[in-house]
C-alpha positions in Angstrom: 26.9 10.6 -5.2 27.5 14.1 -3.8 30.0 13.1 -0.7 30.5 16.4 0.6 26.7 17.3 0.6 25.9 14.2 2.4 29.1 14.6 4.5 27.6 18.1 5.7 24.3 16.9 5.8 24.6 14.7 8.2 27.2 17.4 10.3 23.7 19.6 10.6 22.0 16.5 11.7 24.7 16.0 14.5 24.4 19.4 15.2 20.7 19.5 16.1 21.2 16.3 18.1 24.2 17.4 20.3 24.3 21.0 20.6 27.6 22.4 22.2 28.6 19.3 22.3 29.5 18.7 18.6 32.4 21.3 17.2 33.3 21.0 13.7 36.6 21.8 13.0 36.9 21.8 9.2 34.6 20.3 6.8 35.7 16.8 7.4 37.1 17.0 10.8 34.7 17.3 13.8 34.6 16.4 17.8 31.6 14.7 19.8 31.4 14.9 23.4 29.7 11.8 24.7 28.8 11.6 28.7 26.3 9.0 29.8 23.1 11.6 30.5 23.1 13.9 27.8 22.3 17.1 29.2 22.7 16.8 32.8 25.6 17.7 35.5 29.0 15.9 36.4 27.4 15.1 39.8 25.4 12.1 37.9 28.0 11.7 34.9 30.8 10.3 36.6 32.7 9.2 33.3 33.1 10.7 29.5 34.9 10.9 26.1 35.1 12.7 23.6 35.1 11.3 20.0 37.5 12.9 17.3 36.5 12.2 13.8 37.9 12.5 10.3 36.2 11.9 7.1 37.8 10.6 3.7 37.0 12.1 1.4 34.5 9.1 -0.1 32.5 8.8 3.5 30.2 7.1 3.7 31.1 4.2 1.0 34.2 4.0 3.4 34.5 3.8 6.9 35.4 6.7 9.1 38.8 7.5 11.2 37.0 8.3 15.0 39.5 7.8 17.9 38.4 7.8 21.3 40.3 10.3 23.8 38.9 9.7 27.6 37.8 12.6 29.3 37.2 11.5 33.0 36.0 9.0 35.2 37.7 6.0 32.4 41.3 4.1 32.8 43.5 3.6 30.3 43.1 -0.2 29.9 39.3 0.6 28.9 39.9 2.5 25.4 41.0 -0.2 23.9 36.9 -1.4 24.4 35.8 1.7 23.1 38.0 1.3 20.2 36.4 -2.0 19.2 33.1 -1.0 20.0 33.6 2.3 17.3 35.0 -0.4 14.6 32.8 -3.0 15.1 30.1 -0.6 14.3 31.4 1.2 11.5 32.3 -2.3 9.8 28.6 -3.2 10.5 27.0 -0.5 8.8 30.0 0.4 6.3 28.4 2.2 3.2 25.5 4.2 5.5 26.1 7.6 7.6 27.5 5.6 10.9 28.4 8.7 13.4 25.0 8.9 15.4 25.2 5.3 15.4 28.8 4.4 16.6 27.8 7.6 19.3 24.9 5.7 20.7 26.5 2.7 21.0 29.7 4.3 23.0 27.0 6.2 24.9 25.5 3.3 25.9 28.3 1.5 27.2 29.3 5.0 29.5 26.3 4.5 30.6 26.5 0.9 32.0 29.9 2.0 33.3 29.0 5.1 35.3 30.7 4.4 38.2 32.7 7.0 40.7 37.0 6.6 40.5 37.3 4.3 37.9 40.5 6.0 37.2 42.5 6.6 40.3 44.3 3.5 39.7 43.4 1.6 43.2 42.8 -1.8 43.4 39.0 -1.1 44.2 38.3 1.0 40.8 40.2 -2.1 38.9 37.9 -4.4 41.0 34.9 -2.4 39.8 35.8 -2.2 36.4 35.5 -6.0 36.1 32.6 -6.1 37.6 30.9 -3.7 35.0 32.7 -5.5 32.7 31.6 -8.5 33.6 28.0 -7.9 33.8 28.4 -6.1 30.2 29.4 -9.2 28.6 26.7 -11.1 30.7 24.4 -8.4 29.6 25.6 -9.0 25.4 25.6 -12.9 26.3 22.0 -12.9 27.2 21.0 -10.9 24.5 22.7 -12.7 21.4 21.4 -16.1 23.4 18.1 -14.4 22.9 18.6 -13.2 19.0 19.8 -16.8 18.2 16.8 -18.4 20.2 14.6 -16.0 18.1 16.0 -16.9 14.8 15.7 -20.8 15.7 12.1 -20.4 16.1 11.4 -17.7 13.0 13.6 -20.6 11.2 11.4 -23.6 12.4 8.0 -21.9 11.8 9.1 -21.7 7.9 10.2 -24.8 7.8 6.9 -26.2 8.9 4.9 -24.0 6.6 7.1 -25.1 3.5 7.0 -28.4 4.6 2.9 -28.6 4.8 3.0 -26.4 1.6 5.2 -29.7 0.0 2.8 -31.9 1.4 -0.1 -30.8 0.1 1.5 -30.4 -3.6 2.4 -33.7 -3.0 -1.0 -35.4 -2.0 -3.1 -33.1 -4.2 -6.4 -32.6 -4.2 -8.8 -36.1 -3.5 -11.2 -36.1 -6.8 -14.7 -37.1 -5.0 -18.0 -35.9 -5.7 -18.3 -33.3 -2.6 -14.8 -31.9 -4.6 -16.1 -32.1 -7.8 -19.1 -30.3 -7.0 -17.6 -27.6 -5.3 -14.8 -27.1 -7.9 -17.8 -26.4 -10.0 -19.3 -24.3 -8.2 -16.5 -22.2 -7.8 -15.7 -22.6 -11.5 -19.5 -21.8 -12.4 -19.1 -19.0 -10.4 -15.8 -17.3 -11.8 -17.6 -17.8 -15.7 -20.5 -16.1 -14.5 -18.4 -12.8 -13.3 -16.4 -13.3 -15.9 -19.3 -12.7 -18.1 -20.7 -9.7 -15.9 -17.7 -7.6 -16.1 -17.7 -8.2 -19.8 -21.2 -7.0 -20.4 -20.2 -4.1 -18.1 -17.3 -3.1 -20.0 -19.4 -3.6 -23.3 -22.5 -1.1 -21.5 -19.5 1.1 -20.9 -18.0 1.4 -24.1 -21.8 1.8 -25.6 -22.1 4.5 -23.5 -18.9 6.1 -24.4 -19.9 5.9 -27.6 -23.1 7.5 -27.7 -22.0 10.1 -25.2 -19.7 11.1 -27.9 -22.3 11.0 -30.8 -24.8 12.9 -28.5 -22.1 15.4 -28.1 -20.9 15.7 -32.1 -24.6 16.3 -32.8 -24.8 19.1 -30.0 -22.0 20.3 -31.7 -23.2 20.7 -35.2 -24.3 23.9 -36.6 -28.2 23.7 -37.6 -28.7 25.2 -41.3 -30.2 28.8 -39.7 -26.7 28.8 -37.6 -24.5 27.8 -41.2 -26.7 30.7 -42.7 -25.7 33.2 -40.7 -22.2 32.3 -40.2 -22.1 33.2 -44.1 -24.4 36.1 -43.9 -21.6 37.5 -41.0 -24.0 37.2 -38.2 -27.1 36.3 -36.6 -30.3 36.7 -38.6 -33.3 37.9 -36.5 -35.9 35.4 -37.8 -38.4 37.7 -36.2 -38.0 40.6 -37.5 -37.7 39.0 -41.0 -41.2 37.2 -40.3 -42.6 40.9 -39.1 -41.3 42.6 -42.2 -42.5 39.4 -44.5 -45.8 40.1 -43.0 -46.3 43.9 -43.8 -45.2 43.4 -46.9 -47.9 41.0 -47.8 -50.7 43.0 -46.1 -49.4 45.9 -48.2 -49.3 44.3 -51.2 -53.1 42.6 -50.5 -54.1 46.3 -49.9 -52.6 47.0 -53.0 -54.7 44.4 -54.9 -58.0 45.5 -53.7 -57.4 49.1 -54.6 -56.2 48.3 -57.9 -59.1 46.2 -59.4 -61.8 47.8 -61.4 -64.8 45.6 -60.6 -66.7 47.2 -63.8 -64.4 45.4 -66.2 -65.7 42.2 -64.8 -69.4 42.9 -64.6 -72.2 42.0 -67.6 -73.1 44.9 -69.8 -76.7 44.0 -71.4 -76.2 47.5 -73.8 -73.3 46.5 -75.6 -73.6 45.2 -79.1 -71.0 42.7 -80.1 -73.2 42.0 -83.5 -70.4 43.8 -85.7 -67.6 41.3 -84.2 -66.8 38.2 -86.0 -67.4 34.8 -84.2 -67.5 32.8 -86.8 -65.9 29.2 -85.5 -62.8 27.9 -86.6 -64.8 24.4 -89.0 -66.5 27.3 -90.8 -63.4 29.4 -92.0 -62.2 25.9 -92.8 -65.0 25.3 -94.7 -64.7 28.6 -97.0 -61.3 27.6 -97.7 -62.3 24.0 -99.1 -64.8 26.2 -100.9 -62.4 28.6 -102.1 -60.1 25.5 -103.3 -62.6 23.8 -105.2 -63.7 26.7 -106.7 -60.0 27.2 -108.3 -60.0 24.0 -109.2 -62.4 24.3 -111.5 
């Protein structure tokens, strides 16, 4: 823990609350003016102090050193109050930033006290002095009477619940048909949702899955796209169609101007009598012939 950070930290804080009212001194050394009304005149603040406080250096894991000086309207047989008051809170909330805190409560107790010539000395401000004194304590009185009262009754509610809570994990559950029947119901019940939000996560994860297939297949190149990736870019199918196409009608032209028809047509004036047709079993035959003929 940063000390002097949350030391200064809480000096701003003061500062905000208090105004003019809060001087710092050093860095771990300020002063806190304290009159019952903050912000209004001596004709309604009749009393006041001033609290002087010094920081060790480990603040707030340790308690502060705060003395009470009295300013006006207070006797001397009163600081010792004040004093206990400022301990008794900084022992209460020892380890936590305590200066607003012990402020308030002195603040409140000028408050309770703000009463005209408490400090001349006379019998009458002594006999006033009790008085306020006396109604204080009646005041605290009441109010721990009420805190302990509270507690009583926070402390009996618990005990009945825990005691009914014992009771009925002692006595358990009767096992009767009307029971039985409801238990399974309810058990019925829990299987069946059970089963639900297992089909549902089983739709879910089929889903999942075939979002992702869909999306690998979106993905993949078709063979035209693989094609041009190789051929280093985009093939215009089109135009290779178009071009595909006048080339064939050129070379159909081609064909038709090319043929000579007469080649193909029946000439009844030629004379193929000189040409030799003979089949192929008669030249076998005149070699038989021809065999037989050495033969002999």
């Amino acid at each position: 823990m940063d000390y002097a950070e949350e030391q200064e930290m809480e000096f701003e804080a003061l500062e905000s609350i208090f105004l003019s009212d809060f001087v710092k001194i050093d860095t771990s050394h300020v002063t806190i003016k304290l009159i019952p009304l903050q912000g209004e005149g001596d004709d309604v603040n009749f009393v006041g102090v001033t609290l002087d406080v010094v920081l060790p250096e480990t603040y707030p894991e340790v308690v502060p050193q705060i003395d009470v000086v009295l300013d006006k309207g207070l006797a001397l047989d009163q600081k010792p109050v004040l004093t206990s008051i400022v301990n008794e809170t900084c022992t209460e909330n020892e380890g936590m930033p305590v200066l607003f805190t012990v402020a308030e409560a002195i603040r409140e107790w000028l408050a309770e006290h703000n009463v005209e010539g408490q400090d001349d000395g006379s019998m009458y401000a002594q006999m006033m002095r009790r008085e306020a004194d006396k109604k204080a304590m009646e005041k605290e009185k009441v109010k721990v009477q009420y805190e302990e009262q509270n507690s009583k009754v926070e402390i009996t509610e618990a005990e009945k619940e825990e005691a009914l809570l014992l009771q009925k994990r002692k006595e358990g559950t009767p096992c009767t048909a009307p029971n039985f029947l409801a238990w399974k119901e309810k058990f019925d019940l829990e299987i069946k949702e059970t089963k639900e939000r297992e089909l549902e996560e089983i739709s879910k994860e089929a889903s999942k899955a075939e979002a992702v297939k869909r999306e690998a297949e979106e993905e993949r190149l078709t063979g035209f796209e693989i094609f041009s990736s190789k051929t280093g870019g985009v093939v215009d199918m089109k135009a290779l169609e178009a071009r595909a196409a006048e080339l064939e009608g050129a070379e159909g032209d081609e064909g038709e101007e090319g043929v000579e028809e007469d080649l193909f047509l029946e000439d009844e004036d030629e004379d193929f009598s000189d040409m030799d047709f003979d089949s192929d079993e008669e030249e076998e035959d005149g070699e038989e012939e021809e065999e037989d003929d050495v033969d002999i």
